[in-house]
N, C-alpha and C positions, 0 to 999 in steps of 0.2 A: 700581490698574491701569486705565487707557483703554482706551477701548475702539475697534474699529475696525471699518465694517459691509464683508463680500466684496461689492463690488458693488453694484448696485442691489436687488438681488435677493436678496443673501445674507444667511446670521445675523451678528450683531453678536458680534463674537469681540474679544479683549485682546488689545493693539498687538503680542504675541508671543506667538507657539506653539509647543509642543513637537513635534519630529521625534522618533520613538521607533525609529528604523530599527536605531542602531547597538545597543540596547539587546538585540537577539537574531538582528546581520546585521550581516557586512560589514566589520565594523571590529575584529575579533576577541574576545575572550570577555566578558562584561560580569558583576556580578552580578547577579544576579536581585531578591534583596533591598534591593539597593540600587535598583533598577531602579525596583522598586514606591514605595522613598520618593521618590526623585524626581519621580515623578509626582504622586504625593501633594504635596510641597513645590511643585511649579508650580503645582497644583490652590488649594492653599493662598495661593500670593502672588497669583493671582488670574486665571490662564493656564488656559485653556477649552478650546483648540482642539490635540486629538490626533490627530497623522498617524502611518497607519499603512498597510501596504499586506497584501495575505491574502498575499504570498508573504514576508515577510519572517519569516526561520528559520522558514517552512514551514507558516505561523498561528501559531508562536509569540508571536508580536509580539503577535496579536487575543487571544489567552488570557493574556500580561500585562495587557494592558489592561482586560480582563474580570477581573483577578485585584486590579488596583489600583482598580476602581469598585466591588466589594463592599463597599467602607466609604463611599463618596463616593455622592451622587446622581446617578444618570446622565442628570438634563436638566441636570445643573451641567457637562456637558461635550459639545463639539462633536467629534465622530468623523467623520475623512477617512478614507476607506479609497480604495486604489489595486486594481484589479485586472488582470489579463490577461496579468502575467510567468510563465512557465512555469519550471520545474526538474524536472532528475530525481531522484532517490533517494540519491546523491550530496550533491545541495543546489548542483550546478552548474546555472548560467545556460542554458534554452535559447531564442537570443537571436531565432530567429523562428520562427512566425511567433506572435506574440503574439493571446490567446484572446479578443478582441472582438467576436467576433458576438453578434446578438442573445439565440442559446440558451445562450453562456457567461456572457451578464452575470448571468441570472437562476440560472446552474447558482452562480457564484461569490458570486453573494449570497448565496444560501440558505447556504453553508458558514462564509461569516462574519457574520451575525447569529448562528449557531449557536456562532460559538466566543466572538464577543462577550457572548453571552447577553443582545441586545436584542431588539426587534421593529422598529427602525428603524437605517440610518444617516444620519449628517445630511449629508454630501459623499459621494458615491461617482463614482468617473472612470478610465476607461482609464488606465493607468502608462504606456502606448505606444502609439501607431498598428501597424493592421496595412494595408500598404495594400492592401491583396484586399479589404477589409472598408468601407465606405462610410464616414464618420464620421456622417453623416445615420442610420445604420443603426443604432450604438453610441450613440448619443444618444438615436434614440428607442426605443431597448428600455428604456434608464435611466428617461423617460420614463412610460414603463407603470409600472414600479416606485414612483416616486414619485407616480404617480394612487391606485395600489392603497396605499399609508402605508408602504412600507418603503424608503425614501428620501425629503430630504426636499429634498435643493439636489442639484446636478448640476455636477460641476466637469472640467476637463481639466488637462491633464499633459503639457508636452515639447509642445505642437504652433504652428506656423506662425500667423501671421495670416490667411494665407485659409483654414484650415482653422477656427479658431477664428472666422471669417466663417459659414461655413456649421454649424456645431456652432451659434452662437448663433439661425440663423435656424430649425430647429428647435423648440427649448429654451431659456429663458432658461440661461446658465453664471455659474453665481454668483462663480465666479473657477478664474484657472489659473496652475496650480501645476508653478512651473520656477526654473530655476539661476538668481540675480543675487546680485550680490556685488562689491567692488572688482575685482574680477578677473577675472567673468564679467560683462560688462556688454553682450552680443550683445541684448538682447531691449530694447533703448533706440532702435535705429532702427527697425523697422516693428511688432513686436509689443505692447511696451507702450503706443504709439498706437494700436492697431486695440483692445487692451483696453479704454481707457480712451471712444474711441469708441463702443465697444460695453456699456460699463455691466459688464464684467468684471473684479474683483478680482485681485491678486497674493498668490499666495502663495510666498514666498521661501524656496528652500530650497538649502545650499551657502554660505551667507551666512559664513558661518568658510572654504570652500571645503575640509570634509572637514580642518579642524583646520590648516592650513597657515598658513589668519588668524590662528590661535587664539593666536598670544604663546607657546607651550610646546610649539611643534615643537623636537626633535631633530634635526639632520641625520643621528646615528648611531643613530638607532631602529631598532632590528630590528623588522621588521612579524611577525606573527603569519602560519599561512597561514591564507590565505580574506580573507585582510585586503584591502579593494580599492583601497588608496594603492599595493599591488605592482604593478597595471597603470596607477595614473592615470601621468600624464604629465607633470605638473605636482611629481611628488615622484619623479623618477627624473632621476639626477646631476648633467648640470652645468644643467640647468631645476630643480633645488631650489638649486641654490646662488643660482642667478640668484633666482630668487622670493623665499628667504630673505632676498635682501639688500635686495628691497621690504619685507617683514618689520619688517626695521630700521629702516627708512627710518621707516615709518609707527610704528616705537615712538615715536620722537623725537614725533612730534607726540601719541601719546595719551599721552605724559608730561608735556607742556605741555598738556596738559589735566586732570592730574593721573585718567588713566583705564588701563584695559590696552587693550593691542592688540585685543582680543575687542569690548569694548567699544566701539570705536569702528568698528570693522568693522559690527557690526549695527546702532548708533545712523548710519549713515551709510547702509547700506539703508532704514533705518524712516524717513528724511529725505528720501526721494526721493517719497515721497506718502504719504495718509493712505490710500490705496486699496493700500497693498502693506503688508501681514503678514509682516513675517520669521520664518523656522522657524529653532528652535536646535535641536541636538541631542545636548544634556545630559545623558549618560549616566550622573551622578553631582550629587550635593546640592550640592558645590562649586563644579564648574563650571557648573548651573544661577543661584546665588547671584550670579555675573560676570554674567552672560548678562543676569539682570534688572537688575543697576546700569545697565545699558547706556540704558533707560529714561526715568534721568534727567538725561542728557545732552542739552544743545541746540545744539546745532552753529549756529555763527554765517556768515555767508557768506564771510570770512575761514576758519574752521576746514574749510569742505569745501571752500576751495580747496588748501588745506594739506594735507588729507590726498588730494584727486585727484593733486597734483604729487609726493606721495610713495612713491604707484602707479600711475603710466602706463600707459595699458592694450595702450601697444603695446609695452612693456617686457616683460609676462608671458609664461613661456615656457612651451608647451606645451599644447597642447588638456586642456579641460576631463575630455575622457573619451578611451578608445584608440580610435582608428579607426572598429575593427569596432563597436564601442558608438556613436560619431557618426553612422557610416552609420545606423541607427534611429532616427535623431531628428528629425522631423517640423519643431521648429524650428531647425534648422539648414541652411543653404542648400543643403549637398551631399544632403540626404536630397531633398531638392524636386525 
């Protein structure tokens, strides 16, 4: 596996990393045991870099993670953790004002090293802006954290260019970590330049787009509840049809490539620099197994013209997330 460093500043992580969100959030039941081997088997093919956020099913997610490194070395792994989404007791979203003040970063650290069972993370970063809350402010409480060793890079999540301006003039930010994907491709005019100005890594996450890329969407899936394809918008009726039939479009070409669809969806993110890290989100040993062939694909300048004209991006229908979820999003024009 290659390797690829966040930024100027960041750890040297393997050209792909695992998202572990859906593995106890979001996407409906997963198993547990299989949960742990697949981390194991990424751990194993040579995949370092585990995202993970303290709200996902509630720390669950941190106590897998803590439950698949009891057999692995834990400097053999790099740990993102996200903080600051709030839930109730329920396990519903409450969508503001998200907990980034300086007394929550250190209230929400202390609860996940505890469930990780380390004494450091190695990315930790706001999941959200709140804007009552400075970003100067959430940066350097992380800041103190990583002077005293329990942090050890400092990353962001979902925010703007000038925001991700002033975050970096603080603290170095060893990279930030947002949507790109054939079909999310918003952070290509002013964000991923102001990163790469800025000595900021990419970390890619949505790069399947929540399983839509993935080659093995159904249109007649029943979603589970809690499932969050119910409210994306990109998988509600005639914007799944419309999508799907980009879908197709793009199988054609990863079959003359003799690839799946998955596959060339993430080899076509991991092609756009050596400074952006795609996140898979492999809920199972099989569909990790896809996810690394992807790897050994080289996209020629013919092939990513082929697969751009096979998904146009002003073809896709339907905002990335609903509404109310857009308005919070710092890199998005209408939050600004």
């Amino acid at each position: 596996m290659r390797h690829r460093t966040l930024g100027t500043t960041g750890p040297a992580v393997a050209e792909l990393g695992l998202g572990t969100m859906g593995m106890s959030d979001l996407y409906g039941p997963a198993d547990e045991t299989e949960s742990v081997a697949t981390i194991h088997a990424a751990m194993d093919a040579g995949i370092n870099l585990l995202d993970t956020g303290d709200f996902y099913g509630e720390g669950h997610n941190e106590l897998l993670i803590r439950e698949a490194l009891r057999t692995r070395d834990r400097d053999d792994a790099v740990i993102s953790v996200k903080f600051g989404v709030r839930k109730d007791p329920t396990g519903a979203f409450q969508h503001a004002p998200f907990d980034t003040t300086p007394a929550g970063v250190k209230d929400r650290l202390a609860y996940t090293l505890r469930r990780l069972g380390t004494d450091h993370v190695d990315i930790y970063r706001p999941a959200r802006l709140n804007p009552d809350v400075p970003i100067e402010d959430t940066v350097g409480a992380i800041a103190e954290m990583v002077q005293a060793g329990y942090v050890r890079h400092i990353g962001l999540s979902e925010v703007g260019a000038d925001t991700l301006r002033r975050a970096a003039a603080v603290h170095p930010i060893a990279d930030l970590q947002i949507e790109y994907s054939l079909v999310s491709r918003g952070i290509e005019a002013a964000i991923l330049p102001t990163a790469r100005e800025l000595g900021v890594g990419i970390t890619a996450y949505g790069v399947l787009s929540r399983g839509l890329l993935s080659g093995h969407w159904n249109p007649e899936r029943e979603l589970t509840a809690g499932d969050f394809r119910g409210i994306s918008p990109r998988f509600q009726g005639e914007n799944l049809t419309a999508n799907l039939r980009l879908v197709e479009a793009l199988r054609e070409v990863a079959e003359s490539l003799d690839a799946t669809v998955a596959q060339v969806a993430i080899a076509w993110v991991a092609s756009r620099g050596t400074d952006i890290v795609p996140l898979v989100g492999a809920r199972r040993r099989d569909r990790l197994t896809e996810s690394l062939e992807a790897t050994q694909i080289a996209l020629s300048p013919a092939d990513l013209a082929a697969i751009e004209a096979a998904v146009p991006q002003e073809e896709v229908a339907g905002e990335r997330y609903a509404s109310f979820l857009m308005a919070s999003l710092d890199s998005e024009p209408a939050a600004s």
